[in-house]
C-alpha positions as CSV (number, residue, x, y, z in Angstrom):
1,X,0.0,0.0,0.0
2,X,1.4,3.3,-0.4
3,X,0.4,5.5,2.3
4,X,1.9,9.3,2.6
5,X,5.1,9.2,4.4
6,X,3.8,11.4,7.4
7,X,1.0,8.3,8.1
8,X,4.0,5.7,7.6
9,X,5.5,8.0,10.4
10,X,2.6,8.4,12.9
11,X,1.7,4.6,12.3
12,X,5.7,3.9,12.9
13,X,5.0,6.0,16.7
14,X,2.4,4.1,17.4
15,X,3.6,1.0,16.8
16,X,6.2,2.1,19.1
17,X,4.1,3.3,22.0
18,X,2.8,-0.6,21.7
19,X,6.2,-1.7,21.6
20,X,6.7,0.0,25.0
21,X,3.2,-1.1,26.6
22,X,4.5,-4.6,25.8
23,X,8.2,-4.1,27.1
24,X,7.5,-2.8,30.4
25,X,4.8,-5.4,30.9
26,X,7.6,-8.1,30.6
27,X,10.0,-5.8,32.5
28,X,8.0,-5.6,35.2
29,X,6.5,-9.2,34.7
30,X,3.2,-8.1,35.0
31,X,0.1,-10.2,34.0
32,X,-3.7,-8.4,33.3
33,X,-4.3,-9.2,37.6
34,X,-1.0,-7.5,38.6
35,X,-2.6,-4.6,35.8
36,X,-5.3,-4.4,37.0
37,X,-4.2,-4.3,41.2
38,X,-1.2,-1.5,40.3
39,X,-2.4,1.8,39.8
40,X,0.6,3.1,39.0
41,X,1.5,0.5,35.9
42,X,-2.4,1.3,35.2
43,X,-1.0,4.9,34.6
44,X,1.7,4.1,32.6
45,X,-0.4,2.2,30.4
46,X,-3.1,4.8,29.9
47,X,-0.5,7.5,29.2
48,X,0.7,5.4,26.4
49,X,-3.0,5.0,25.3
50,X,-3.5,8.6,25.3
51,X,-0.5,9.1,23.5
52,X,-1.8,6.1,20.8
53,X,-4.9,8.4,20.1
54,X,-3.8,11.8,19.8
55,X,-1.1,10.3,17.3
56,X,-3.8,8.3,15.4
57,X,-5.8,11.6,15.4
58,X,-3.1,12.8,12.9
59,X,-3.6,10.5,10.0
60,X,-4.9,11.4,7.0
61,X,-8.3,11.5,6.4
62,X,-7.6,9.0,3.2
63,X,-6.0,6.9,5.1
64,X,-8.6,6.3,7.9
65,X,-11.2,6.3,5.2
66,X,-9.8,2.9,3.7
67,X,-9.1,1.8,7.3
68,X,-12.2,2.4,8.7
69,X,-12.4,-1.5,10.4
């Protein structure tokens, strides 16, 4: 597919900030119950959320038209 190079370089950040979700889960070795008991890791997590959807907020409007599953 051939997507503009600025949505090749948001969906590269976000692919990233899962990257890091997924690191510091098996950093930490924390499970969904040690998640869900740690308000702190619960934090971490939703700041890396937040950061997914203002970064998704930036792709082009053709590109989240023929993505719209």
């Amino acid at each position: 597919m051939d997507y503009k190079h600025e949505d090749q370089t948001l969906l590269e950040i976000i692919r990233n900030y899962c990257a890091e979700i997924v690191a510091a889960t098996h950093r930490f070795s924390i499970d969904r119950v040690a998640i869900s008991n740690d308000p702190d890791f619960r934090a971490l997590i939703a700041f890396f959320v937040l950061q997914i959807g203002e970064t998704a907020k930036k792709l082009s409007r053709e590109f989240t038209d023929s993505h719209s599953e």
